[in-house]
C-alpha positions, 0 to 999 in steps of 0.5 A: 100682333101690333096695330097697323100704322094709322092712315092719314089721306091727307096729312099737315105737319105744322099747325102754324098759320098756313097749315091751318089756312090750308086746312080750313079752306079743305073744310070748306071744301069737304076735304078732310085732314089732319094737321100735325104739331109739336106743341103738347097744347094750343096753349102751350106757348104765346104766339108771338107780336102783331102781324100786319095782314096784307090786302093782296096776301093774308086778306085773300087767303082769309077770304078763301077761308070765309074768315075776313069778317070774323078778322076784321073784328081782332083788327087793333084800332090804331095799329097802322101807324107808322114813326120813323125816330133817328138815333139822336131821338128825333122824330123824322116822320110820323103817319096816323092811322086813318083807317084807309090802309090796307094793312091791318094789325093784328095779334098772332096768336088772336089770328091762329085762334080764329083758325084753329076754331073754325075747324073740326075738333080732332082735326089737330093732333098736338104733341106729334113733333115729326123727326122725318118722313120716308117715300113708300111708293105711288106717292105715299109717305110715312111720317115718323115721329120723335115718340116712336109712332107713325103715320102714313099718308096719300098726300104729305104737305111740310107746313113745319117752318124754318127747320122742316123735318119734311123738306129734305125729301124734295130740297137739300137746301138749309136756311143761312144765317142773313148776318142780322140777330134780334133781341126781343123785350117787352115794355108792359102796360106801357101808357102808365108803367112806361109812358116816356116809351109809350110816347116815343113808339106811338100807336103802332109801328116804330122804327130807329135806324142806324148803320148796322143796327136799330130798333124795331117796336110795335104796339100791342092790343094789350097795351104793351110795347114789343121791341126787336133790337136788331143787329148785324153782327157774327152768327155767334154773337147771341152765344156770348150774352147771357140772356137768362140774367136780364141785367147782363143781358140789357148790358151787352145789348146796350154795348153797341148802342153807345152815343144812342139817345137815352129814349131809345136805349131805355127800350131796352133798360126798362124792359119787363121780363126775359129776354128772347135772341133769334138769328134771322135766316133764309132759305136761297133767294128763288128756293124750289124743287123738282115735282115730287108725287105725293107732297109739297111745301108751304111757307117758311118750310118753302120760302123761309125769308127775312121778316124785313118786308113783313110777308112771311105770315102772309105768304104763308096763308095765301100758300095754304089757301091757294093749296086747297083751292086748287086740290078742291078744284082738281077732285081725284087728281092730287097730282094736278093740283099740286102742279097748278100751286107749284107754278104759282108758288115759286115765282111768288115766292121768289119775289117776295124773298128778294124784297125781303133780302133788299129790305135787309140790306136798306135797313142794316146798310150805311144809309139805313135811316135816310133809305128808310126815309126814302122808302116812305118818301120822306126824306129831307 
């Protein structure tokens, strides 16, 4: 006789930052739940660069969660600045960071620690990656996955990104390719191994910008440089480099930097390490879907977007922790609830994927540098 498939009342897939926001602010609450990941540990890979965590979004969502002190003590000092560089290597406008912006920088993976520690042990089970899930009536689901096993659950919430394996039970909407591909280095112990570079990028964010491509750079709190080469070019563009030999990789990326400042193409020349390709896509500008019993989407998996105006992690733990505010505040009535976050997320999330896509075509269009310029309100 085999055992019946575990019971889960409430289950997250995907232990990013929104699913972990969402669970914490359920703790707080007395609502327990299990979070589900692919990932065979915590550790099992670094989790990314900076993230600048805003005021009106990921502040209040750590808020919710009772962590913004906590996070303000893994805030980068410094990592607000901001330097805008032309492709002849000019500097066209630096801002200090004073301390009064309200956009702290911080490590990713620093931040997801801070959540992952604040919950219960147990409370994340590493190594499930989900392959589907399948309605079973009155609102249940079961979620499979790839190892053969199974959950069910009363509440099913898709907090698993870009891919999700649990938004085909309410979208048929897939993420497009915005016609943009980064190439992301690494300049290690910038200030004595790269100092011209260091230099170049400051303290914390750098933009150069030119018609269709440019670099993006940020200061880590190690001290390291990471840069985003970005261009706009074919979806298959990344298919033709070899990125697994690090000098043709450079190579190929340079090639379409000729006539480019010597400063800036060595971002990527003297880049330490492997280089990462990623294609930008984004799920249909104002993606929703009808009331589905028993479950519903947050971030990437609801309003996957462009990283252009910085707000996917952000929308990603407001979503988590307005989720849990609003079953906490609607006890025995799941469904309540989730009618109360649906009406808030959509519009939210729309409006942040059309500033995203505007940001993408300002940046990669015939004025990129200039538009930028005009956003900061220093051009001229």
């Amino acid at each position: 006789m085999t055992d019946p498939t575990p019971h889960h009342p409430l289950a997250i897939v995907g232990a990013g930052l929104g699913g972990l926001t969402l669970a914490r602010v359920l703790r707080l609450h007395g609502i327990a739940a299990t979070v589900f990941d692919l990932e065979p540990s915590p550790a099992a890979r670094t989790q990314g660069g900076m993230l600048d965590i805003h005021g009106d979004s990921g502040q209040r969502a750590l808020r919710a969660a009772g962590l913004h002190d906590r996070f303000l003590d893994l805030v980068h000092p410094g990592g607000q600045a901001l330097r805008i560089v032309g492709p002849d290597g000019v500097v066209r406008l630096t801002e200090e960071d004073d301390g009064s912006g309200d956009r702290p920088e911080v490590d990713r993976g620093r931040l997801r620690d801070l959540l992952l520690d604040s919950l219960a042990p147990g409370t994340v089970q590493w190594g499930r990656k989900a392959s589907g899930a399948r309605p079973l009536g009155d609102g249940r689901h079961e979620v499979r996955f790839q190892d053969g096993s199974a959950v069910t659950t009363d509440l099913l919430i898709g907090a698993d990104g870009a891919w999700s394996r649990i938004r085909p039970l309410v979208s048929a909407a897939t993420p497009a390719y915005t016609g943009v591909s980064f190439v992301e280095t690494d300049l290690c112990e910038a200030d004595t191994r790269h100092p011209a570079a260091a230099a170049l990028v400051g303290g914390g964010f750098f933009f150069s910008l030119g018609e269709g491509r440019g670099f993006l750079a940020h200061r880590e709190s190690d001290g390291g440089l990471h840069v985003y080469t970005a261009l706009k070019v074919a979806e298959d563009w990344l298919d033709g480099i070899d990125l697994t030999d690090p000098a043709a990789g450079k190579e190929a990326v340079l090639a379409g930097f000729g006539g480019w400042h010597e400063s800036l193409r060595a971002l990527v020349a003297e880049a330490d390490g492997a280089l990462v390709g990623r294609r930008i896509h984004a799920l249909p500008i104002g993606h929703r879907w009808d009331r589905t019993p028993g479950m519903t989407l947050l971030g990437d998996a609801a309003h996957l977007m462009s990283p252009f105006a910085g707000e996917g992690a952000n929308l990603a733990m407001l979503d988590g922790a307005e989720l849990g505010l609003a079953l906490a505040a609607h006890p025995g009535d799941a469904e309540a609830a989730l009618r109360v976050y649906e009406e808030a997320l959509f519009p939210r999330g729309a409006a942040s994927a059309a500033e995203s896509a505007a940001s993408l075509t300002l940046m990669f269009g015939e004025r990129a540098l200039d538009g930028l310029l005009d956003l900061f309100g220093a051009a001229g």
